[in-house]
C-alpha positions in Angstrom: -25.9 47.5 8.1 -27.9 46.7 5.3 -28.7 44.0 2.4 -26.3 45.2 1.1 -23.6 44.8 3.3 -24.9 41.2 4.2 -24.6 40.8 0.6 -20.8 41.4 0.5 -19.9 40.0 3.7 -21.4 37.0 2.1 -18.7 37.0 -0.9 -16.2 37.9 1.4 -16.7 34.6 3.8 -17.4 31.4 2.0 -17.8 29.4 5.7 -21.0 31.6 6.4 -21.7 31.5 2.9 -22.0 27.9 3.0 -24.4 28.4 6.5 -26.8 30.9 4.8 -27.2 28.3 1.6 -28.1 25.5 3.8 -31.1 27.3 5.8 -34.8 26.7 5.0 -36.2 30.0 5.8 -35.6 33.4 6.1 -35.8 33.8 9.7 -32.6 31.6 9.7 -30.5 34.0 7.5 -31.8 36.7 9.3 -30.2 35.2 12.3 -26.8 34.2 10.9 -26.8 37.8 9.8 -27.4 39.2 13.3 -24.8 36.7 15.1 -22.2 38.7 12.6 -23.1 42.2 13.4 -25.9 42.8 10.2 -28.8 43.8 11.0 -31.4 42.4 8.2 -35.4 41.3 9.0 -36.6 38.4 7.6 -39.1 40.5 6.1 -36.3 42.8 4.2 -34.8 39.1 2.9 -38.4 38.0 2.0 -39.1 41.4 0.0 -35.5 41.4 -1.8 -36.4 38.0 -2.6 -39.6 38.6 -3.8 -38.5 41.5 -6.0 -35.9 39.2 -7.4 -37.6 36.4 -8.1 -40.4 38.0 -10.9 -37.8 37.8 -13.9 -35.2 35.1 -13.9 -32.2 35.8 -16.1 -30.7 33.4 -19.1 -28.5 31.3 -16.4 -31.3 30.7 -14.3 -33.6 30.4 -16.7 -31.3 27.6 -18.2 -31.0 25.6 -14.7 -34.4 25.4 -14.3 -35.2 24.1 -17.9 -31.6 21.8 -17.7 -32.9 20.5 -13.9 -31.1 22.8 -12.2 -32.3 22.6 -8.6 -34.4 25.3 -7.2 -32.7 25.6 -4.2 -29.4 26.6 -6.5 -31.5 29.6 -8.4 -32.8 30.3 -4.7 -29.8 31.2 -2.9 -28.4 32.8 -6.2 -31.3 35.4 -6.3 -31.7 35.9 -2.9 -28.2 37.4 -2.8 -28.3 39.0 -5.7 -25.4 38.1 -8.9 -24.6 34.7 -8.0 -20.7 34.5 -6.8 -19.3 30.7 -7.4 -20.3 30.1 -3.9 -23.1 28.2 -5.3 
């Protein structure tokens, strides 16, 4: 499975959700991914990351000049469209 697919099965279970936004690193994700069948390196989180992280759009933009936490705009853009699960 891909980034992708850890990306939906995300939105469609809040309780791991909830896991994934509490880790501190990559490496954590990576393994809450692979204790529910996705197989996703740390390295493929840190580059989707990465590529996601060089333009922020207007609602991000507006947390971090509002004080909006970081950690917020993290998780949002390390999965992608944020989903309410933030």
């Amino acid at each position: 499975m891909s980034l992708e697919a850890f990306k939906s099965f995300l939105v469609s279970n809040p309780e791991v959700a909830e896991k994934v936004k509490a880790c501190s690193d990559h490496a954590e994700v990576s393994a809450i991914a692979k204790q529910n069948g996705i197989d996703v390196s740390a390295a493929e989180l840190m580059k989707a990351y990465d590529q996601a992280a060089v333009e922020l759009d207007d609602d991000s933009l507006e947390a971090v000049a509002g004080g909006g936490t970081l950690k917020k705009i993290y998780y949002g853009y390390k999965f992608g469209k944020a989903t309410g699960i933030i």
